[in-house]
N, C-alpha and C positions, 0 to 999 in steps of 0.2 A: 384463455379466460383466467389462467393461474397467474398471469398480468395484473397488478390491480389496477394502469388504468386503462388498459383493455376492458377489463371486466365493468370499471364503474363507467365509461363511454356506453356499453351495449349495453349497460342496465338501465340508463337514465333513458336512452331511446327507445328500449322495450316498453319502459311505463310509460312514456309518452305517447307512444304508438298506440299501447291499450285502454288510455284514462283518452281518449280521446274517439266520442260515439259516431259511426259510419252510419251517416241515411242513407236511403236511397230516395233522390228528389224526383216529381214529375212535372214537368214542363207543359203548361199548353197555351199555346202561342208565347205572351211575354209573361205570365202569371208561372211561376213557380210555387209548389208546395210539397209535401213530406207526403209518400208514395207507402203510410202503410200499410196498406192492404196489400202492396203489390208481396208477392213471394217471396223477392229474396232478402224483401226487409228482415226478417224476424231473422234470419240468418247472419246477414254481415252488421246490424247493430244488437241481436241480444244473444242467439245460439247455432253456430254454424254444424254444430253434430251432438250427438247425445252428451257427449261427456266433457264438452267444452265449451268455455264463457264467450264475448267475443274481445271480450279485454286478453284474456290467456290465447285467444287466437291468432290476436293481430301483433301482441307481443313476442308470442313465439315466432312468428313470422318475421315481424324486425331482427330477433333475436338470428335468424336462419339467414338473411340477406346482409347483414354488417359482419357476420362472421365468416358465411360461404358464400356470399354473392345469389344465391337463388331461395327461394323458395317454394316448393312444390303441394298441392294440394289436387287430389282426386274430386275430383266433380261425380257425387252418385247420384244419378238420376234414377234411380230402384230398374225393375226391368227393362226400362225403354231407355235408347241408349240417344234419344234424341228430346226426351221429356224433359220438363223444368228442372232443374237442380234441388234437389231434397236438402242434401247436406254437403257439407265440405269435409272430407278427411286428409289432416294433413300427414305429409311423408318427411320422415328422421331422412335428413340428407343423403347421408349413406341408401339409401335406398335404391336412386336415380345412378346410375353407371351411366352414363352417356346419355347424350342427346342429339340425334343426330337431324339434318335439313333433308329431304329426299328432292329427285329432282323437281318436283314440281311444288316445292320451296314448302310442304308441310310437313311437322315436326311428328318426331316419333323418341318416346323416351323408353329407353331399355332401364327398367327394374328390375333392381334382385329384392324379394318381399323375406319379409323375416323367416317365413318356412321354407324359403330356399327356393321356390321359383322364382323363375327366371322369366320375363314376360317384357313384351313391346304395348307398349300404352300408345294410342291415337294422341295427339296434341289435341283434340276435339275433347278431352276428357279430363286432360290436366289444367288446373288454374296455376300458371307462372310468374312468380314476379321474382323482379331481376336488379341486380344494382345495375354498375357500371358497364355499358354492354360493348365489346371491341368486334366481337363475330355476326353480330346482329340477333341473336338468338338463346346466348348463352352469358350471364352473367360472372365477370372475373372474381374470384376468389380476392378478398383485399388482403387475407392473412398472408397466403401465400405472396402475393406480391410485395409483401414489407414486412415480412420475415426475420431481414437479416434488423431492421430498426425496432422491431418486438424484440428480435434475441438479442438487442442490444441492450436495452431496458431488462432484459431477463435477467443477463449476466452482470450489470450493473445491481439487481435485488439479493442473488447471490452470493455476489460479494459482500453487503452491507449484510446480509445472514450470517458466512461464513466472519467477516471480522466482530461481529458486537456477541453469534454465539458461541464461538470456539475458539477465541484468540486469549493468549495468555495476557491478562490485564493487567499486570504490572509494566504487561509490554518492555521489556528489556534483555538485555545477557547481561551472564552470567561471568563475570572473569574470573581465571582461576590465577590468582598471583601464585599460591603457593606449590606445594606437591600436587601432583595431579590426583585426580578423584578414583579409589580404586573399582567402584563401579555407578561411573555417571548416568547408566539408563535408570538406575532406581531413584537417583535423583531426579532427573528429567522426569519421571511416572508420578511423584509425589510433589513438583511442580504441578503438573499438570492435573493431579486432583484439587489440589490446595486452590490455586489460584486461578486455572484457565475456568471460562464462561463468564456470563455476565453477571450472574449473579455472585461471585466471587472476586470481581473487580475492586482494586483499593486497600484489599487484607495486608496489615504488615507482612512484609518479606523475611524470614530470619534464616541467614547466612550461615556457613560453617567458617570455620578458623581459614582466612585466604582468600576468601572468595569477596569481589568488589563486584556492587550492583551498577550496573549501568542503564538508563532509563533510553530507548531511541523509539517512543510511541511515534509515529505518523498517525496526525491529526487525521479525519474523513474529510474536515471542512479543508486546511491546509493540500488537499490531495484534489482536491477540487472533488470533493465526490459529492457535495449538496447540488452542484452547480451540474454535476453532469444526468442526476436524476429530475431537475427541473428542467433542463432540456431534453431529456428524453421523452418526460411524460406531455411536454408541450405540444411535441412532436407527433404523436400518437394519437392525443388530442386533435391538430388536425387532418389526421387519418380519415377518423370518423366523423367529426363535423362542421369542416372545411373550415374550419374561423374560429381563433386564439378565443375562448369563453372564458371568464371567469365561475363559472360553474364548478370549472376544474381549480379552482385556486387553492393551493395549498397552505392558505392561510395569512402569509406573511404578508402580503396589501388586501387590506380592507376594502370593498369597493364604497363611493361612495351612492348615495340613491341616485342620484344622474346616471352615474358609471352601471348602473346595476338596473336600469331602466332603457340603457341602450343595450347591456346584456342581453337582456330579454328580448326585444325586437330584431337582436342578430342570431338569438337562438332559432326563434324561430322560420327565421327568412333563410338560414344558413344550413341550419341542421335537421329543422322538421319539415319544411313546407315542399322543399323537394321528395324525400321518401312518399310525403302523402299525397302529393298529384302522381310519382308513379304509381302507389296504390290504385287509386280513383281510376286512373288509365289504363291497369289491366285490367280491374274490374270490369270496367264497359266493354276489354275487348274480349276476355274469359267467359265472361258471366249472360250477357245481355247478347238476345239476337238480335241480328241487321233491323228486321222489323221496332224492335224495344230501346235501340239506340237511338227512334226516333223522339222519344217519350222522356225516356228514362234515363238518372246517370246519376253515381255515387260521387258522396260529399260527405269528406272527414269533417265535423266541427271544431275547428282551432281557435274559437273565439273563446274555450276555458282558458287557452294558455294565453290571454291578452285581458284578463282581468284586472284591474288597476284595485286600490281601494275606493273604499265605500264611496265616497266625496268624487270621486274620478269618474267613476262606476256615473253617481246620478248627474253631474256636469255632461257627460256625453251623451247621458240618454235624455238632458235636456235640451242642448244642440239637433242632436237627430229627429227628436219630436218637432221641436222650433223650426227647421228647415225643410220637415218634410220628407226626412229620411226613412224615417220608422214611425208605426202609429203608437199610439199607450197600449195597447194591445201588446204591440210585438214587442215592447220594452218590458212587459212584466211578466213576458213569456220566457226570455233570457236570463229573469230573476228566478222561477220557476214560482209565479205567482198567478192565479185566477183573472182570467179576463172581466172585465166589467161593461157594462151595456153601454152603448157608444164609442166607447175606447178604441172600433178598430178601423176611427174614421180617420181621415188625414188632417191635421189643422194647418190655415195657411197664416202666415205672419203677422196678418191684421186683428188675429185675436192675442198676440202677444209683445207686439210694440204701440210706439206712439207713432201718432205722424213728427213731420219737421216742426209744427207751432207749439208743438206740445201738449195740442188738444189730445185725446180719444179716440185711435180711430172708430170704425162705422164696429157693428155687433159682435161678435167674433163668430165667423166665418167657418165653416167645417165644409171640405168636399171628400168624396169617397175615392 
């Protein structure tokens, strides 16, 4: 995370992951609607434990799965170890030491808890979510696997620390044409206060009798070193979300609004929409019994991160009304606007075109 563009990848998906509200939908037959009554609503879209939001839950969660490949959460069901889920309390990774499959392919996770016990958890109790899965059960670590391409980036920032804060910035030696110096360490110390660091960069130099200054700075840009932290950080970038974003740009191409309009539709087809169908997918197999899977099943809303402007915005929610997509209802539900009496009927197309003569057509026409 001492990465910065480690750290701004897992920051932008954190917020993304927690600016974006989890319902739980219920189903009966082909009628879909928002399930909040049901229990674990008030949990996975407003507060999954006493002392946490579900923005701070589902971003520390992101936060726990891009950096360690897992994230673990305790399912408390108060005394009954088969009752609905109360709360979620999540577990600091370190917690989980293993996970192991038994033969009869259900999981058992051995925890060490902060007060030093030592304990096997039922997989019946833990909610798991996993990145990249190779064992079937166990989510890879992506630090560890691209390690040496972060410590490359590391050691490529340390360098540009150690040359811009501790290099002597006249950048040069020192020739000594004359008699030799009868003690060069106190000159070197008194270089070294004078002129080394950045902020003493450019100070005239003043020489003793004999002494020729010779200039041999090596540029960063001549060293290729601009070129070699824009491919690092590109690099890293698609680490985390699998496709070159301008999000990460460091400025020097501007995108233009087309370029920054396809941005956005790879952001989220690339980098969000997979983490949050596997979200959605453990939840139903974590959270929800065989019975409530028939019913029930969580849905990230990602239709904030596809808001266009204002003029955009009502262009498609005039299209979808026109076609029958969405009623007035559901369009000013989206705006977080009051429904109004008849708005949540369906209009078909005869109340808003013409015929071919040009005439009118027949009344305008509403079915439910």
């Amino acid at each position: 995370m001492r990465q910065a563009t480690v750290y701004s990848c897992v920051n932008i998906l954190s917020r993304v992951a927690g600016m974006l509200p989890c319902h739980v939908m219920q189903k009966q037959g082909k009628i879909r609607s928002l399930a909040e009554d049901f229990y674990l609503y008030e949990l996975l879209h407003d507060q999954p434990n006493e002392w946490m939001t579900a923005p701070e839950f589902w971003g520390m969660a992101m936060n726990h799965v891009a950096l360690r490949g897992n994230f673990f959460a305790i399912k408390n069901r108060g005394l009954s170890l088969t009752g609905p889920v109360r709360e979620l309390i999540p577990l600091a990774p370190g917690i989980v030491d293993e996970v192991k499959q038994l033969p009869n392919y259900e999981l058992v996770y051995k925890c060490t808890f902060p007060d030093g016990t030592r304990k096997d958890v039922p997989g019946s109790q833990i909610m798991h979510l996993r990145g990249m899965v190779v064992n079937g059960y166990m989510g890879v670590n992506p630090i560890q696997y691209m390690r040496e391409a972060i410590g490359f980036a590391i050691g490529a920032e340390e360098f540009g620390a150690r040359y811009f804060g501790q290099g002597l910035h006249p950048g040069a030696v020192i020739e000594q044409t004359g008699p030799s110096l009868k003690d060069p360490a106190t000159f070197r110390q008194v270089a070294d206060e004078v002129y080394g660091g950045l902020g003493k960069s450019h100070r005239i130099m003043l020489l003793e009798s004999g002494m020729k200054y010779q200039k041999i700075t090596i540029d960063p840009k001549d060293a290729q070193f601009l070129e070699l932290r824009k491919f690092q950080k590109s690099e890293i970038v698609d680490i985390f979300f699998g496709h070159p974003l301008t999000v990460m740009n460091s400025g020097e191409n501007t995108p233009t609004y087309a370029s920054a309009e396809q941005f956005n539709i790879g952001f989220i087809i690339y980098a969000v929409m997979p983490w949050l169908v596997n979200f959605e997918k453990a939840i139903r197999r974590d959270l929800l019994s065989p019975e409530e899977r028939k019913t029930y099943y969580a849905k990230f809303q990602e239709r904030g991160l596809q808001r266009g402007s204002f003029k955009e915005q009502m262009e498609g929610f005039q299209i979808a009304v026109n076609t029958e997509i969405l009623s007035p209802n559901e369009c000013r539900e989206m705006m977080d606007k009051n429904p109004y009496e008849g708005g949540d009927e369906y209009r078909t197309r005869t109340s808003t075109v013409k015929d071919s003569k040009g005439d009118k057509g027949n009344e305008p026409k509403v079915q439910k």
